[in-house]
N, C-alpha and C positions, 0 to 999 in steps of 0.2 A: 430371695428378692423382696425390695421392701419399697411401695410406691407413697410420698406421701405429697399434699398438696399446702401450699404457704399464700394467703390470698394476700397482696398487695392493696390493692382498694377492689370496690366491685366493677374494674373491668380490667383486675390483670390478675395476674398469678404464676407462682413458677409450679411446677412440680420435680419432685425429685423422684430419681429410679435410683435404687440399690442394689447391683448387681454382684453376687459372691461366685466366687470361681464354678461352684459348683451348679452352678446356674446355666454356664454355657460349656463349663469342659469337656463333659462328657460328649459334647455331639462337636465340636473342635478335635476330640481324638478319634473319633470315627472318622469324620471327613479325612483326614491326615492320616489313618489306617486306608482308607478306600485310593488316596492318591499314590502312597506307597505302592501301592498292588499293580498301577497301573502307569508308575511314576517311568520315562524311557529317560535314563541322565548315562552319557557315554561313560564308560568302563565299571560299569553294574548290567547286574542283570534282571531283566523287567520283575519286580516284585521283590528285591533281593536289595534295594536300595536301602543304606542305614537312616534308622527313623530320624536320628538329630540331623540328618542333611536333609530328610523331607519338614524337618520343622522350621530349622535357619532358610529353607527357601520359599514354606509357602506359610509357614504357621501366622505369620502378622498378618496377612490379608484373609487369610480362611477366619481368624481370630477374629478382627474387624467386621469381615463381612455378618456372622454369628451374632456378633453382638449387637449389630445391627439391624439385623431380622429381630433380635428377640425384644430391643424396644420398642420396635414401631409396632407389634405384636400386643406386648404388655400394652403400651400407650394408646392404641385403640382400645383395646379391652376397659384399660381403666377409665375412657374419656365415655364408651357407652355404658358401664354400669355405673358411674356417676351421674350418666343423662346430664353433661355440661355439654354448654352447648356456645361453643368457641368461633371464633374468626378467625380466618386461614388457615392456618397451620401451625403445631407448637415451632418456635423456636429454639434450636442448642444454644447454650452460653457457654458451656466451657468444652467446646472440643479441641481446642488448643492446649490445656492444659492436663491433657489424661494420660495416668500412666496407666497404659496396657498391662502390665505383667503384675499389675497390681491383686492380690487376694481379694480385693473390693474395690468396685469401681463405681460413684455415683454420677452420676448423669442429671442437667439441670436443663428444664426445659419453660423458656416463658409462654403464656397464653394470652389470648387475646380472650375478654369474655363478652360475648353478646348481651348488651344491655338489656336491662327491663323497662317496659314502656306501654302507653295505651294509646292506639288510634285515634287521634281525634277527627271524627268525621263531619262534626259540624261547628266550625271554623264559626269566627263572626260573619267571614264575608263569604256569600253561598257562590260557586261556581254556576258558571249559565251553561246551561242546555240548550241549546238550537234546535229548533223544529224547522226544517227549512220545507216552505212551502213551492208549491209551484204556479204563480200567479197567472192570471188571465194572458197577459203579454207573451209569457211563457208556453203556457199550451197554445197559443195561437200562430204563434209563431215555428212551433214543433209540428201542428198543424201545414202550415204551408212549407214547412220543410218536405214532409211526408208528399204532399200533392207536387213538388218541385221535382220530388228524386222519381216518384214512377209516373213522371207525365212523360211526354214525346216529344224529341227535337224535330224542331221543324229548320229546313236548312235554308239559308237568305244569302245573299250577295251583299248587301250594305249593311253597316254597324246602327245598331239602335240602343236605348239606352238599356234596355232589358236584355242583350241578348251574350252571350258568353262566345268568345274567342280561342278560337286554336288557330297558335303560332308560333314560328321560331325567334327567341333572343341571342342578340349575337352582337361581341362584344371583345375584339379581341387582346386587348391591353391586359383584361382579366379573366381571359380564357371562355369567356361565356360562347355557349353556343348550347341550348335546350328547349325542345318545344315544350309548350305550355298550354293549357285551359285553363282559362279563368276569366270571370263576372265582370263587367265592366263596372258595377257595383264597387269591386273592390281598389278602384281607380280613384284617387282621393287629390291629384293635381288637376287644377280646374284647367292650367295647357293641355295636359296630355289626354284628358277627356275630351277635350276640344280634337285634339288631333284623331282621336278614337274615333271619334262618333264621325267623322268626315271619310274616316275610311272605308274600304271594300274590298272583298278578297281579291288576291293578289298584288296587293298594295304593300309595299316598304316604307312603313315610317320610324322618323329616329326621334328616340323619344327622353328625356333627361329622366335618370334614376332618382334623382333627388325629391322625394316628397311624393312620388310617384304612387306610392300602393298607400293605403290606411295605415298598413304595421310596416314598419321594416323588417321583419323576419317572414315577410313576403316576398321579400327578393330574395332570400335564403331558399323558398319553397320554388319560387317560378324562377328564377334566374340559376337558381342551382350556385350562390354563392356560399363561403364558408359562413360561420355565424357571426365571426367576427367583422368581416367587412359587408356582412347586410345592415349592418345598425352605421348611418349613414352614408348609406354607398350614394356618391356621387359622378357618375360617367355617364355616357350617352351610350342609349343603344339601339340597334336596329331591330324593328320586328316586321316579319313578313308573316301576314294575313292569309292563314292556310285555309279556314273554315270559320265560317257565323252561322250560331246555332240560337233561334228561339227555342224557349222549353217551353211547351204548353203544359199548362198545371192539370192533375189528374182530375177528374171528377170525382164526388165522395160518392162513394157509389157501395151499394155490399159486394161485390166483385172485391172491391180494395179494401173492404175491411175484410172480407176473410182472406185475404191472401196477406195479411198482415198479423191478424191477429186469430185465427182458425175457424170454422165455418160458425158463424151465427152468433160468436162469443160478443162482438159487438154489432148494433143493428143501426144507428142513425150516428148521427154527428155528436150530440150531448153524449152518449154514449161513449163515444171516440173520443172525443174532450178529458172526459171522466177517466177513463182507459190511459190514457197521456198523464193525467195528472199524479193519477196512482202509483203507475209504476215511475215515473220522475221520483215522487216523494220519495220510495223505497230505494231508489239507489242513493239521494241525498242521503238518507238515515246512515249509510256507513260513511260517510264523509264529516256527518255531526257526530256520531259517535266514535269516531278517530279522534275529535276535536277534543268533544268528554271525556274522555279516555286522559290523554294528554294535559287537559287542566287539571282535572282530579289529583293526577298523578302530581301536578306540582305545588296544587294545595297540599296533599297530603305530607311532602315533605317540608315543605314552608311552615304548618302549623301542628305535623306529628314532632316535638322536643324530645330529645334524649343525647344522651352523650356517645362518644368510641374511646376504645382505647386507639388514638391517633399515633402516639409514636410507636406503639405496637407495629400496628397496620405499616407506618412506612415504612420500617425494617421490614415488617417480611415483605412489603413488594419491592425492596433495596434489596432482599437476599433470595427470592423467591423464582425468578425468572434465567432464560436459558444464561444470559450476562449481568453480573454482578453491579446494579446501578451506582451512583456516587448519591453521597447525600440530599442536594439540591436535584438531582433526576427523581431521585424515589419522593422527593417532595409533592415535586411540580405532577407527578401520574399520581401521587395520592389525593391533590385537589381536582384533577380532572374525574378522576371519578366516584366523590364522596357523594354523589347526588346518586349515582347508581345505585351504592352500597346502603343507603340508604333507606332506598325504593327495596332494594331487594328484603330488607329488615323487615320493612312495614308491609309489604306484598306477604312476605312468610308468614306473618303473625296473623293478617287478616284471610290467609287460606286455612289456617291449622286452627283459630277461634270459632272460625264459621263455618267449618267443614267444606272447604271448596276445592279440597286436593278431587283429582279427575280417575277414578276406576278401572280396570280394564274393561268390566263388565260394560259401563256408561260408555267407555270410548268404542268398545262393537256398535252399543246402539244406536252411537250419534255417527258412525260411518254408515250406518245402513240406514237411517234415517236419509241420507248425505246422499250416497247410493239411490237411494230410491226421487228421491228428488231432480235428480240430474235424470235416470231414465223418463222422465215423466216431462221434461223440457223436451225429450223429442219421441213423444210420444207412445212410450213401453210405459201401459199408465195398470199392467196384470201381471207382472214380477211377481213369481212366487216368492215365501219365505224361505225355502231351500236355493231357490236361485242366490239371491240375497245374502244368504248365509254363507257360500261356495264363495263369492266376492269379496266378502267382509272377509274369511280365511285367510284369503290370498294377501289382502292388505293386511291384516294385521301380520305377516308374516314377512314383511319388508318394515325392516327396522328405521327406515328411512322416511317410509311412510309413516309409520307409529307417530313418532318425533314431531313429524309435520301436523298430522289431526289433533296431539297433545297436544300442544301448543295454539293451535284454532282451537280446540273448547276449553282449554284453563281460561286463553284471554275472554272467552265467551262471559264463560263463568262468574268472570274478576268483574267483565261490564255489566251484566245482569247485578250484581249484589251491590256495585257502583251507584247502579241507578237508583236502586232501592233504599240504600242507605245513607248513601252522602248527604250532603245541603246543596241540593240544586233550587234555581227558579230557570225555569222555562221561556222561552223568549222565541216570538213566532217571525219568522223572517226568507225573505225572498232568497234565493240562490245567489242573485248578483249583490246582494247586499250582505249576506252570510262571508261569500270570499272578502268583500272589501271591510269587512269588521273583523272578522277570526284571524285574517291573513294577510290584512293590509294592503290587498293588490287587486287589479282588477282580472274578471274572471272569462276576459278575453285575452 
């Protein structure tokens, strides 16, 4: 056997295999000895079959399959002790053209070669980082959410502007019929507030859909319509006035903070304020750090340059899948996803430069770490290290599991060295203003 390699430019290559009879015949006449033995063909007798009739029946695919095993063998072997380091898969060129029964058979395989290239991680133009804040409107507002949800209804007969309704909508052109609660707050036709506020339970008023709630995906919630025709639903409908309920707002009281937040951990309202802001901030931070995430990633590939072997890549994903694409198919899926192949290039280079591949070792600690964190949200805050250990076992012993925490600390990993290294400026900003700059949209 004789493997040699022919570089095209630096990112193709073919390799040649040189295969001599006696490379695979030996284990082709075994196999074809072992089928003999066991070969059942009517009018012989099992093991008694002449060997040229076990060869004219099975010698070309035993032959094939042989020779097949033995270069995909050799050709790992040579691609890792070469340490080349290829894209997809090699290619055959000439399988059409082999003669089998040849004393020497060479086999020609093209390669795709992974470019050489350097990160750039600071670009002219730095990626923004969002610190999203949680402003005074914010906490105060979360504030009297908190005093709204554990106050006490108080129950009335007439509608007032403050007070929340239960009742049924009913509508039958479009099937509607759902009882509901909701805010008279969230009544945004200056008619139908008119007609609200004049009501009392037990009263039937019909009230036009049209402009009726602030959102239209509030008639999707209270009407129970599809989502399609809540975005301007126009019909009349009847509501019958089950119940009016004042909420009286809770007192701040430490009663409610510890029943909130555990005895004594917060003690007056700045404190509570404080307590609101914090943890707001910290669930904001994975919504900017999704964002960062995301930008980086597009910098990176916008201003990391380097070349593919591109007609490589579209043949093999033209020849590579369960159906054999046409030329313009394996196009059109190789530009859909050169941005990935991309990302996956520069992701690879910036784990293996920086050491950010993930350990077994690391991946225990950061599940018991994980483990012990979660006990501690409800209150097991004396978890042995043998407890701990017995749990960590058990997960790392679900492959399923592995897979899933792999993947939670690489991405960890990749954001921690992100932030550290890239070209960010920092940019301090409100939550409702964070949605409507990063995402264009508003954050109700």
């Amino acid at each position: 056997m004789n493997i040699s390699r022919k570089d095209i430019d630096s990112l193709n290559a073919v390799v040649t295999v040189a295969l001599d009879k006696e490379d695979y015949a030996p284990k082709v006449e075994k196999i074809l000895k072992d089928y003999r033995k066991t070969a059942n063909i009517p009018g012989f007798r099992k093991g008694h079959v002449p060997m040229g009739m076990v060869k004219k029946q099975y010698g070309k695919a035993v032959l094939v399959e042989e020779i097949n095993k033995l270069l995909q063998d050799s050709l790992h072997n040579y691609l890792t002790t070469e340490k080349l380091d290829i894209l997809g898969n090699p290619l055959p060129k000439n399988d059409d053209s082999i003669d089998w029964e040849a004393d020497s058979i060479s086999f020609e395989f093209e390669l795709g070669l992974s470019p050489e290239f350097e990160v750039n991680l600071a670009p002219k133009k730095a990626v923004t980082s969002y610190k999203i804040v949680a402003d005074d409107t914010m906490v105060n507002n979360q504030v009297a959410s908190i005093r709204k949800q554990y106050g006490k209804l108080v129950s009335k007969t007439e509608v007032t502007a403050k007070d929340e309704i239960t009742g049924t909508f009913v509508n039958e052109e479009k099937e509607i019929e759902n009882r509901a609660t909701f805010e008279l707050d969230r009544i945004d036709g200056k008619k139908q507030r008119k007609q609200l506020l004049a009501g009392k339970v037990g009263d039937t008023l019909t009230l036009a859909t049209k402009g009726m709630f602030k959102d239209d995906h509030d008639n999707e919630h209270f009407l129970k319509v599809s989502h399609d025709d809540a975005h301007g639903l126009d019909v009349a409908v009847t509501l019958t006035i089950e119940e009016v309920n004042e909420r009286e707002m809770a007192e701040l009281s430490q009663d409610l903070y510890d029943k909130l937040f555990g005895k004594d951990v917060v003690k007056d309202e700045t404190e509570l304020k404080q307590k609101i802001k914090e943890d707001a901030e910290r669930q904001f931070e994975q919504q900017s750090d999704q964002k960062l995430l995301n930008d980086v990633v597009e910098s990176l590939i916008e201003n990391t340059k380097f070349d593919l072997p591109d007609a490589f890549l579209q043949r093999w994903i033209q020849m590579s899948g369960e159906k054999v694409l046409t030329e313009d198919e394996a196009k059109e899926e190789y530009e859909r996803s050169i941005k990935g192949l991309r990302y996956q290039l520069i992701e690879g280079k910036l784990r293996a430069d920086n050491n950010l591949q993930v350990g077994f070792e690391e991946l225990k600690e950061y599940s018991k770490d994980m483990i012990r964190s979660q006990m501690a949200q409800f209150g097991q805050m004396d978890s042995s290290d043998e407890e701990l250990d017995g749990i960590v076992a058990r997960i790392m012993g679900n492959e399923d599991e592995v897979k899933r925490l792999s993947e939670q600390l690489n991405s960890q990993k990749m954001l921690t060295f992100l932030k550290e290294n890239a070209k960010l400026k920092t940019k301090e900003i409100t939550y409702e203003k964070f949605i409507k700059e990063a995402y264009n949209q508003s954050s109700t």
